[in-house]
C-alpha positions in Angstrom: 81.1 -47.6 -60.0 79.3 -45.1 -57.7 80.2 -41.9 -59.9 79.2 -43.8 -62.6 75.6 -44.6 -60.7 75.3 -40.8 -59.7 75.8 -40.1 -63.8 73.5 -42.5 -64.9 71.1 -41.3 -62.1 71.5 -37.4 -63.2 71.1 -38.3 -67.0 67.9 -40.2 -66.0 66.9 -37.2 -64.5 67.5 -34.5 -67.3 66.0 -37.2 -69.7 62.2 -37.0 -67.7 62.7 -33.6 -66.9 62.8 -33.3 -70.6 60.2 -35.5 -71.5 57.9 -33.8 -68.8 59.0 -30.5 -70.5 58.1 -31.1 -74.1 54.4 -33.0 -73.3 53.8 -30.1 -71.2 54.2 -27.9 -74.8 52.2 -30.5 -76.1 49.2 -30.3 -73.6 49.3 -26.7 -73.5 49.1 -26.0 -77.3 52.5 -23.9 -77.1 53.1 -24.0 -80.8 49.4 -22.9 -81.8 48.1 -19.5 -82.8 45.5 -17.8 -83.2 44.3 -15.4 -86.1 42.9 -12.6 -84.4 39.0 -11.9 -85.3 37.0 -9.1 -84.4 33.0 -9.6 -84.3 31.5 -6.5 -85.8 28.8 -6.8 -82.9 31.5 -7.1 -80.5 32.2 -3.7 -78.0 34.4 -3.4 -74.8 32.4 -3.1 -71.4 33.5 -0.1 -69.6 34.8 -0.4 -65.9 36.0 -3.7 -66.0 39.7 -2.9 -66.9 40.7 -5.2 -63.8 39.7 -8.2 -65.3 36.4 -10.4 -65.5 36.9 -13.4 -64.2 33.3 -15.1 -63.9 30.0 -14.2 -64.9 26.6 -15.7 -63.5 23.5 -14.1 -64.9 19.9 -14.4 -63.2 16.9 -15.6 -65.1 15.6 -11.6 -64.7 18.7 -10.7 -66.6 21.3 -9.3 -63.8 24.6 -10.5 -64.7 27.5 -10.5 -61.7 30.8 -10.8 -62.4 33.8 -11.2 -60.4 36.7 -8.7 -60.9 40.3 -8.4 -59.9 41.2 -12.0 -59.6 45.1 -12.2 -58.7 46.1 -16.0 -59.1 49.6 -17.3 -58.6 51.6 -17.3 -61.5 49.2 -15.1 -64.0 49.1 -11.2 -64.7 47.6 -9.3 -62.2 46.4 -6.0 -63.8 45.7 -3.8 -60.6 47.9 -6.0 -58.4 47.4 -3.4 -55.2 43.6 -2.6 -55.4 41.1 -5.3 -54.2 38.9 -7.2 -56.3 35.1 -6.5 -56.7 31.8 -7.5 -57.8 30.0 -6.1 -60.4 26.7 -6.0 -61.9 25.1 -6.1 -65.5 21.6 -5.5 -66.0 21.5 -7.3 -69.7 17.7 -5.3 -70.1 19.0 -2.0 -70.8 20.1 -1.0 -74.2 23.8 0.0 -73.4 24.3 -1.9 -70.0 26.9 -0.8 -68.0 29.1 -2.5 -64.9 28.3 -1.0 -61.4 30.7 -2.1 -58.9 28.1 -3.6 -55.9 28.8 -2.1 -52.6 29.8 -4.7 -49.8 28.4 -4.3 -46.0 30.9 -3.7 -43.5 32.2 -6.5 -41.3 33.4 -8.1 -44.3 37.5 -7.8 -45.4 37.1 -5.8 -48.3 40.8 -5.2 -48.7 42.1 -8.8 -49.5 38.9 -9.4 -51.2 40.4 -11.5 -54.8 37.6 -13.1 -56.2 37.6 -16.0 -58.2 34.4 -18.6 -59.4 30.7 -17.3 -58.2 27.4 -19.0 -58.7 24.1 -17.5 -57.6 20.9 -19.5 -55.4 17.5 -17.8 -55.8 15.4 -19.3 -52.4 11.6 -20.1 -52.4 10.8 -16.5 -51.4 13.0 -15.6 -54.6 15.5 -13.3 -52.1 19.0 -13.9 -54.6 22.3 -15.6 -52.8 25.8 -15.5 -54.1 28.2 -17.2 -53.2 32.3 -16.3 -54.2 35.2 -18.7 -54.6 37.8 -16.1 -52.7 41.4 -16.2 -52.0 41.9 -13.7 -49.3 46.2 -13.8 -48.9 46.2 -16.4 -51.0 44.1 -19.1 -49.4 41.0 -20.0 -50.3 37.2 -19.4 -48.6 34.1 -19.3 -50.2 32.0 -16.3 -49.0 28.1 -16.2 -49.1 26.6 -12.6 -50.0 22.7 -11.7 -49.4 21.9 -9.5 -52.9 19.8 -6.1 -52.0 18.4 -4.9 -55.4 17.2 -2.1 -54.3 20.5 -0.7 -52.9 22.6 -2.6 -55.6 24.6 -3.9 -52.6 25.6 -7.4 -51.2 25.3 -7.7 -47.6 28.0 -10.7 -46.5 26.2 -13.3 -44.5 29.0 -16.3 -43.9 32.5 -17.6 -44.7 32.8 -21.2 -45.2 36.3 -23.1 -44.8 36.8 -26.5 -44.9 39.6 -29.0 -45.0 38.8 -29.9 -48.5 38.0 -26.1 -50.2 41.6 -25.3 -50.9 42.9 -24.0 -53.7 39.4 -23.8 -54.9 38.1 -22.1 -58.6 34.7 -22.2 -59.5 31.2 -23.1 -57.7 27.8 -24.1 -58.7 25.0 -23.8 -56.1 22.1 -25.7 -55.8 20.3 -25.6 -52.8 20.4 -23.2 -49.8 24.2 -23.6 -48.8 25.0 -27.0 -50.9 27.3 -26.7 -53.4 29.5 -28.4 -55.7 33.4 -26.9 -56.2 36.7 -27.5 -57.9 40.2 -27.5 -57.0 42.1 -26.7 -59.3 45.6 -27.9 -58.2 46.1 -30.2 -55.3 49.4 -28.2 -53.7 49.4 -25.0 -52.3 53.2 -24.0 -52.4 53.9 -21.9 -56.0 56.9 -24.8 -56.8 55.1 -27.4 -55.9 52.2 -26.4 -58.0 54.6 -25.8 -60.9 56.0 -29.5 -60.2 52.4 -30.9 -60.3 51.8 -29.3 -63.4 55.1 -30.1 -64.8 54.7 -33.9 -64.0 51.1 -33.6 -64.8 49.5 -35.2 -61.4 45.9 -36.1 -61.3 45.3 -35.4 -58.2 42.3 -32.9 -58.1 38.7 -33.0 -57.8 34.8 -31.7 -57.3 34.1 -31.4 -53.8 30.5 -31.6 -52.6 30.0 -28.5 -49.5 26.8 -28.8 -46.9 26.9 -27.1 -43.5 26.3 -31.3 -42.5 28.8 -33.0 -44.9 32.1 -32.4 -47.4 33.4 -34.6 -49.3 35.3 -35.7 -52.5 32.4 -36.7 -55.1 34.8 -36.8 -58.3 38.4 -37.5 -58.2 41.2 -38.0 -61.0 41.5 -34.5 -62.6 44.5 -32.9 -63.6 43.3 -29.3 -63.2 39.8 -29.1 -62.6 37.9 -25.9 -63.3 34.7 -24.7 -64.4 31.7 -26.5 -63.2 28.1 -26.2 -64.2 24.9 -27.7 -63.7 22.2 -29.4 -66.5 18.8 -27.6 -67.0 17.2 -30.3 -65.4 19.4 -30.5 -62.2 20.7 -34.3 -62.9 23.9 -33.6 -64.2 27.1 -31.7 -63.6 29.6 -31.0 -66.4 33.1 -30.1 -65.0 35.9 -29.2 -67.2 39.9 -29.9 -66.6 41.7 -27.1 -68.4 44.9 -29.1 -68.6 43.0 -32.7 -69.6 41.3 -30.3 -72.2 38.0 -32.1 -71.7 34.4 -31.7 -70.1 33.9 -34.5 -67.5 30.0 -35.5 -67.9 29.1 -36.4 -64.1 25.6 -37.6 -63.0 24.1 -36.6 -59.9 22.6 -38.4 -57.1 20.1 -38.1 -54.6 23.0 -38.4 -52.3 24.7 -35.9 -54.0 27.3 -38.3 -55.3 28.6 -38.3 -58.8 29.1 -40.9 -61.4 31.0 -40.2 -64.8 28.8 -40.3 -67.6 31.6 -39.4 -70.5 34.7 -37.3 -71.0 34.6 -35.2 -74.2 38.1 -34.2 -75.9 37.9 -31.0 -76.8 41.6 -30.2 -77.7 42.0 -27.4 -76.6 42.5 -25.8 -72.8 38.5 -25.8 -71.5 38.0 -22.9 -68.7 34.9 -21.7 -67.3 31.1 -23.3 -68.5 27.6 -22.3 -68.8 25.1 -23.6 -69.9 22.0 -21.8 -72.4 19.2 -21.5 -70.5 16.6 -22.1 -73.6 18.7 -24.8 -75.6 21.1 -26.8 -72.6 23.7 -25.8 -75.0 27.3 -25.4 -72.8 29.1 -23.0 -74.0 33.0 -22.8 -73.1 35.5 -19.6 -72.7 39.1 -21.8 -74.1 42.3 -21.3 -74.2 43.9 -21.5 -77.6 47.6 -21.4 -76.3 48.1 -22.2 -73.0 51.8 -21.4 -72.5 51.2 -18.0 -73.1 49.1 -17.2 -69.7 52.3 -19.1 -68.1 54.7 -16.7 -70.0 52.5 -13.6 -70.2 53.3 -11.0 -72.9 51.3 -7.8 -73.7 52.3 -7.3 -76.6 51.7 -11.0 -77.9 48.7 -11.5 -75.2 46.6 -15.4 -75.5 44.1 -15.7 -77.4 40.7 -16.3 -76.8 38.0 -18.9 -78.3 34.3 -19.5 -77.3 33.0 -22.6 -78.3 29.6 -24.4 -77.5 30.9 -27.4 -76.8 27.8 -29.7 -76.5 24.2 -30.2 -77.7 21.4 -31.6 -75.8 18.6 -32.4 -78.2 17.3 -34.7 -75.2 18.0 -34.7 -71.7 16.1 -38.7 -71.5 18.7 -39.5 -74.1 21.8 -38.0 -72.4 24.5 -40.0 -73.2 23.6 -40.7 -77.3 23.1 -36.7 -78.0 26.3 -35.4 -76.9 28.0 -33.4 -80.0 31.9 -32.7 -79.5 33.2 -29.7 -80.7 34.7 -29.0 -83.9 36.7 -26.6 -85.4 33.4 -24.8 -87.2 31.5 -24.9 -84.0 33.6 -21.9 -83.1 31.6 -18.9 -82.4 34.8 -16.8 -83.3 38.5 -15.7 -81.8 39.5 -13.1 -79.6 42.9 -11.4 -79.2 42.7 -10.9 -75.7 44.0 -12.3 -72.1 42.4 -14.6 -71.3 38.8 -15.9 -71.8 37.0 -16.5 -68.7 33.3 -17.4 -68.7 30.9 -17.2 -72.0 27.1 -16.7 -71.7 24.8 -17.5 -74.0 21.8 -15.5 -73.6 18.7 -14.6 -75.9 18.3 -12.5 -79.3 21.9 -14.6 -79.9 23.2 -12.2 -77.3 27.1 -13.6 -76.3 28.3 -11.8 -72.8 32.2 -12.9 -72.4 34.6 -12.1 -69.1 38.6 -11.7 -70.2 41.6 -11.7 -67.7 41.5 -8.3 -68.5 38.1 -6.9 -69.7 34.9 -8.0 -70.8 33.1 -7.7 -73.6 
């Protein structure tokens, strides 16, 4: 009787591990490919070949992105050099990255950046702030931006119970900010369990120097986060769901869920068009395939706006979900990061491993 308890018991087992296995395939689009399209207006950004991460663009036209990212259980494609920020000035005719110098003080060498968002203050002196994961753990660093020098001058280093495992930020007043946490454990196996058994057990977390705390909860993977033109609304994306949460904001800085859109495919990083409120998505077409990495079969890439907001008083009625010819187009590439839709129908998109 007990052997044939421990039998039953073990076949029970196998038989969810199995289940858990194949719904996995299913949620990370394992089976789908993508036709590789190159955009005749499309050319690589030179100096990025460590990977761009994120991308946050001022309204003058800098662009910063975050470089270098190493992230437990993905390629790493300068695994021994530290990660860096870099800037874009979107003005020139052939802009160029220029890695920003950091002031001393700061730990340059376990510098791994991960999500930034930038704060512009009433006497319009430029914050940014970095999701970073310094051995692994996670901190979120505040930088003072000097034009003039093209350097960042590191003001702070905020940790909290609650900022762990942390991957994107969006700022909105002078150290408040909203955050994801991408997965809820911090050991590698147990984060592969939580995957595997797809637990949805992460969240937005609201930062001030006077509170933190949990303002959206029930995600399996949450991960890009942006804010509506208008400042009422935050739209936060969970890669594995494959969805945009909708979330409105209060004057409390709660949130309340507005709608979840489907996309069907693995959402990343968002932004939203300055001119239009358009949010525009870097996805992941195959999922499995940043899990198992192969260069010479690398993800592919799609960037997809994702919504359109004819009328912010009318928020919930103009939502558009994406289809299959919203597609801007497909790229062959590791992974897509951040898209940013800018003027003149200008595109500026961070890979895993360049930008373009």
């Amino acid at each position: 009787m007990g052997k044939l308890m421990v039998l039953t018991l073990f076949g029970a087992g196998l038989a969810l591990i199995g289940e858990r296995l194949v719904a996995l395939r299913q949620r990370t689009n394992a089976s789908r490919e993508v036709e590789p399209v190159e955009p005749q207006s499309c050319h690589l950004i030179e100096g990025l070949e460590n990977g761009s991460e994120d991308i946050d663009i001022l309204p003058s036209g800098l662009a910063f992105i975050s470089s270098g990212l190493k992230y437990p259980g993905m390629p790493s494609f300068a695994p021994d050099e530290p990660g860096q920020i870099f800037l874009m000035d979107l003005n020139e005719q052939n802009p160029r990255a220029q890695a920003l110098n950091i002031s001393d003080g700061f730990d340059k060498a376990s510098f791994n950046p991960h999500g930034i968002s930038t704060f512009i203050d009433e006497d319009h002196t430029v914050y940014l702030y970095v999701v970073n994961h310094p051995h692994m753990k996670s901190t979120v660093e505040k930088f003072k931006f000097e034009e003039q020098q093209r350097s960042l001058v590191h003001l702070k280093t905020i940790k909290h119970e609650l900022l762990k495992s942390l991957n994107d930020i969006v700022v909105l007043g002078p150290e408040q900010f909203y955050a994801t946490r991408d997965h809820y454990f911090t050991n590698f196996f147990l984060v592969l369990l939580e995957i595997i058994m797809d637990l949805h057990w992460t969240y937005v977390v609201f930062y001030s120097p006077t509170e933190v705390k949990v303002v959206a909860e029930g995600f399996s993977s949450a991960n890009g986060i942006t804010v509506s033109l208008d400042k009422k609304y935050i739209y936060a994306a969970d890669v594995a769901a494959q969805n945009i949460h909708v979330l409105k904001k209060h004057e409390n800085w709660d949130l309340t869920q507005v709608k979840v859109i489907h996309l069907g495919i693995l959402v990343d990083n968002l932004t939203e068009d300055p001119d239009t409120g358009d949010i525009w998505a870097g996805c992941h077409p195959n999922g499995m395939k940043l899990l198992i990495y192969n260069p010479e079969d690398p993800p592919g890439s799609e960037v997809s706006s994702c919504i359109s907001l004819s009328s912010q008083a009318k928020l919930q009625e103009q939502f558009v979900e994406v289809t299959w010819e919203n597609l801007v187009g497909h790229m062959r590439h590791s992974r897509t990061e951040r898209v940013l839709h800018m003027e003149k129908a200008e595109i500026l998109a961070g890979w895993g491993d360049t930008a373009h």
